[in-house]
N, C-alpha and C positions, 0 to 999 in steps of 0.2 A: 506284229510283223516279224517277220525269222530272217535274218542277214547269215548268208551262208560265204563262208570265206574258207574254201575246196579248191580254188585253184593258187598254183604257185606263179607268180609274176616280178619274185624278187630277182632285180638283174644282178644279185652279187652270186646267183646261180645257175646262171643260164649264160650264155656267149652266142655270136654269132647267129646265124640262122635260128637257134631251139629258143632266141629271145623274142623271135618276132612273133611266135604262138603260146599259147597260156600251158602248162603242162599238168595234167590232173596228179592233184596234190595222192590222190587213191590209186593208182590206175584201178587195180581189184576189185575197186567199190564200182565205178566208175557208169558200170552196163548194169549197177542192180535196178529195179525198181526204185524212184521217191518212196521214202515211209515218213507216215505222218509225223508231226510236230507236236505236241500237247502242249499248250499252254500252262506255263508254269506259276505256281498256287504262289499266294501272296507269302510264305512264309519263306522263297528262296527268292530274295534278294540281295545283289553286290551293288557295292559304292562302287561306282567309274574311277580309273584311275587320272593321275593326273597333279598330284600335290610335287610340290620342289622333295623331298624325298625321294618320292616314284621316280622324278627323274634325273636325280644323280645316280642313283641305281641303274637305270635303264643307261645312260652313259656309261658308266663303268662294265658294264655288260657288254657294250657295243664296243666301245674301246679295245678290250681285249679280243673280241673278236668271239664271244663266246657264245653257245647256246643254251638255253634255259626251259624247263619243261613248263614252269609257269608259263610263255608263250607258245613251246610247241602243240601241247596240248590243250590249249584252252582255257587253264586255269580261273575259276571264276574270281580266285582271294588273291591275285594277282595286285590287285589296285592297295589291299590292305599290307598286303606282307612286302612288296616291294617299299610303300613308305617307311617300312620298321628296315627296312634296307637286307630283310630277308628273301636270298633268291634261290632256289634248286637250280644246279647246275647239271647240264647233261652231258655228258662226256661221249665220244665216238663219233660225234656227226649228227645231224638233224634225219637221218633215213633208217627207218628200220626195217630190218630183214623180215619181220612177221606182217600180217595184217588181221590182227585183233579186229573184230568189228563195232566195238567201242570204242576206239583208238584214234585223238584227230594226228597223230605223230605221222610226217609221212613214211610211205613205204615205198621199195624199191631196192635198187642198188646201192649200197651205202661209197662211197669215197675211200680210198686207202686212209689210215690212222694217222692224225697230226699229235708227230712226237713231242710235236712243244707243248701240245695239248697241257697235259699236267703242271707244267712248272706255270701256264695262265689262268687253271687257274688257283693257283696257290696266289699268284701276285693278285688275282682279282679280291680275294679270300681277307687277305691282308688290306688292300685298299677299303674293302669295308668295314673293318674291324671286326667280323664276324666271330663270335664265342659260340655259337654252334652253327654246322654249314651240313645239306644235305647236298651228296653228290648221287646220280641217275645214270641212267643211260637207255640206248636204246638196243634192241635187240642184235648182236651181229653174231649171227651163225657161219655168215662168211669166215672167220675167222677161226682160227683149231682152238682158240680157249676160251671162245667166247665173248673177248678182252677183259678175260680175268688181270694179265699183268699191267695192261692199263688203267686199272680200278687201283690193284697196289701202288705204281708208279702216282698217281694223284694221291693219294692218301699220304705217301711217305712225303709228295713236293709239300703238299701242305702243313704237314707237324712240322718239315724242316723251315718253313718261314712264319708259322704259328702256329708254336707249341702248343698253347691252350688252349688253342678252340678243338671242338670236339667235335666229332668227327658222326657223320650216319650216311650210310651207303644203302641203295636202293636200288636191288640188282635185278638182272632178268634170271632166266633159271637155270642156263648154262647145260642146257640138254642136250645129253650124248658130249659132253668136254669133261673127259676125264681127268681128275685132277685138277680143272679150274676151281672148285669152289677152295682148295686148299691154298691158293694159291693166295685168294682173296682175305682169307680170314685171320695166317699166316702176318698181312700188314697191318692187323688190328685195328679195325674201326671199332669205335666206341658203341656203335650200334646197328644192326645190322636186319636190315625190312627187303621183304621180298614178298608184294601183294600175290595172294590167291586169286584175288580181284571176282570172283561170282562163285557161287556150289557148283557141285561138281556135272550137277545134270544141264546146266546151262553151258559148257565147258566147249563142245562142238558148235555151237551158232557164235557163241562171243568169243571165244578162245583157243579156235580150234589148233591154234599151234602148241600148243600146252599139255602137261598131263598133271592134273592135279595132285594125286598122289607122290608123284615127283616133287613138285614142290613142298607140299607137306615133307617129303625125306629131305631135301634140300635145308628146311628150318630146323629140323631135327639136329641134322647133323653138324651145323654151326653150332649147337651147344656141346656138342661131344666133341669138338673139337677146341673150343673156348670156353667153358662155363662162364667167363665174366661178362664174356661179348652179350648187350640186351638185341635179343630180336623180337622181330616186328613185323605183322602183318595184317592188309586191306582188304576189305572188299567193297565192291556197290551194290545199292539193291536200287530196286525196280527194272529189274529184266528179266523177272520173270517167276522169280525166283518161291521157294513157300519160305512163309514162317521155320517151320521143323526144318529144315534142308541147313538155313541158317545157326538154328542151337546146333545143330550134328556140326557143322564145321567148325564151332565155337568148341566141340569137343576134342576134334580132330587136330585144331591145335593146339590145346593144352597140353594132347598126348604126348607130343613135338616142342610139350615146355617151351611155349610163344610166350614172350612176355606183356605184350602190347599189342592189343589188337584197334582196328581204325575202321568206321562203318559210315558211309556218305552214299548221298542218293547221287545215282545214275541222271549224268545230263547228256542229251546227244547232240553231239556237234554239227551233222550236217544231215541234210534226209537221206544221204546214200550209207549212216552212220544206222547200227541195232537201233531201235524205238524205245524209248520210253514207255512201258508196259504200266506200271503204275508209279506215284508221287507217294514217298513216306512219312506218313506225319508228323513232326514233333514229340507228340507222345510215343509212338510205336520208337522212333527210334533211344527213347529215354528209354524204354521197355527193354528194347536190345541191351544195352549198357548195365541196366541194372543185373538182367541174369549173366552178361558175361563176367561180371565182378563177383558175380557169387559163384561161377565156375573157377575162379580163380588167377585170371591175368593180374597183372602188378597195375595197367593202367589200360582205359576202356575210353577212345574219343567215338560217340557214335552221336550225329547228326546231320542234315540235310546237305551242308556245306563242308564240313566234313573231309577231307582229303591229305594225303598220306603225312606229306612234308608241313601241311597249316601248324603252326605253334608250334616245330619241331622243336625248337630250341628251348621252352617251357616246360614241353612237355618229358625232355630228356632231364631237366631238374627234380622234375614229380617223377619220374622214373626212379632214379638214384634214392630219392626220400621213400619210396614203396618200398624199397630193394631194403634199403636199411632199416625199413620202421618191422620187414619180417622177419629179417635174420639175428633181431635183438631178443 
């Protein structure tokens, strides 16, 4: 059975008349066709959330008022990393200005910027003790930078009420904002991911707000700009995608001196959502991993569950120890 949760019904977003009707969480998707559902192979299962962990976390979330892509998007590792009191934080607003058709984030009109935004959540940051914290966001072209300076402003609230957690941002691609990405990198995040999220021939069905080649120059250019800064970058498969298409972008950013690259199968949120084209096995995706390490990234997560921010904080450890074990 497939439980599809596409419409919006929360009343801390809706007032007067627009609450008495459900408002589609897509509109864009909205008038597509249903595509079918596959049934998901015994090898991609989550644990339900739900432990006293998961929900002092989820309090402390709500409390501040905050939004998190672990819930916007669907997150399956949600019920795991919330109990380790690990949450991605998404800055700008729950609306985004693209519609990705892989994407359960809503779209639409985003909200003007909450300037308190940043200093909550530093104090949220703080209330969990977090020692590594991924901050997101969601696409605003609305905006002339993108909200590049609201990625700085969260970066700086956080170092200034804890120093030592370390910091990885997870940006859109700031296309046609000149000067935004300088803006960003200037604050110095510790680590710095910005998903391709599919190759490049799948790009107009799943992506079509995007140019990938852009974004390959975007990761590029954060190292010519910070050499220290570690970047990072995603994709999913099963949309469509071939074998070879995959090694070539595994080259593509090497070229772009990626340090980290992250490979998780494609789940679709809702039938108005891209299909699930094929399920990748276990072994194919260990296959993946093994040649990207032999291409050369410092660190390689590639399997079914898989997804950008999972073991961020772990994984920012094994980063550092990669970093040092080759510059000895």
């Amino acid at each position: 059975m497939a439980v599809v949760f596409d419409i919006d019904k929360d009343p801390r977003r809706q007032s007067g008349e627009a609450s008495a009707q459900a408002k589609p969480r897509h509109p864009e998707k909205a008038h597509r066709p249903d595509q079918p559902l596959l049934r998901k192979p015994d090898w991609i299962r989550v644990k339900a959330p739900g432990s006293p962990q998961w929900a002092e976390t989820n309090r402390i979330v709500k409390e501040n008022n905050l939004v998190t892509v672990c819930e916007e998007a669907g997150c399956p590792n949600i019920g795991e990393c919330w109990e380790k009191k690990h949450a991605t934080f998404m800055i700008m607003g729950d609306t985004c200005t693209r519609a990705c058709a892989f994407c359960n984030v809503r779209t639409g009109m985003p909200a003007p910027l909450d300037v308190s935004e940043p200093q909550k959540v530093a104090e949220a940051v703080a209330k969990l003790g977090l020692s590594h914290v991924v901050i997101t966001s969601v696409d605003r072209d609305d905006l002339a930078d993108g909200g590049a300076e609201h990625f700085a402003q969260t970066i700086h609230a956080i170092r200034a009420l804890s120093p030592d957690t370390t910091i990885e941002i997870l940006t859109p691609d700031f296309l046609r904002k000149e000067g935004a990405l300088e803006v960003v990198v200037a604050a110095r995040p510790d680590v710095f991911n910005h998903n391709l999220e599919t190759v490049p021939s799948r790009y107009l069905k799943v992506r079509p707000g995007a140019r990938y080649f852009h974004s390959i120059r975007l990761l590029q250019r954060v190292k010519e700009l910070d050499p220290t800064i570690f970047t990072k970058s995603g994709i999913m498969v099963g949309l469509g995608e071939e074998r070879n298409e995959v090694l070539q972008l595994m080259d593509d950013l090497r070229s772009a001196d990626v340090d980290f690259l992250t490979i998780g199968q494609y789940l679709q949120p809702t039938r108005k959502h891209h299909p699930v084209l094929s399920f990748v096995t276990p072994e194919e995706f260990k296959s993946y991993e093994t040649v990207a390490g032999a291409k050369g990234f410092l660190l390689v997560s590639a399997s079914p569950l898989t997804r950008s921010s999972h073991h961020a904080g772990e994984d920012f450890a094994r980063l550092k120890a990669a970093r040092l074990a080759r510059n000895q």
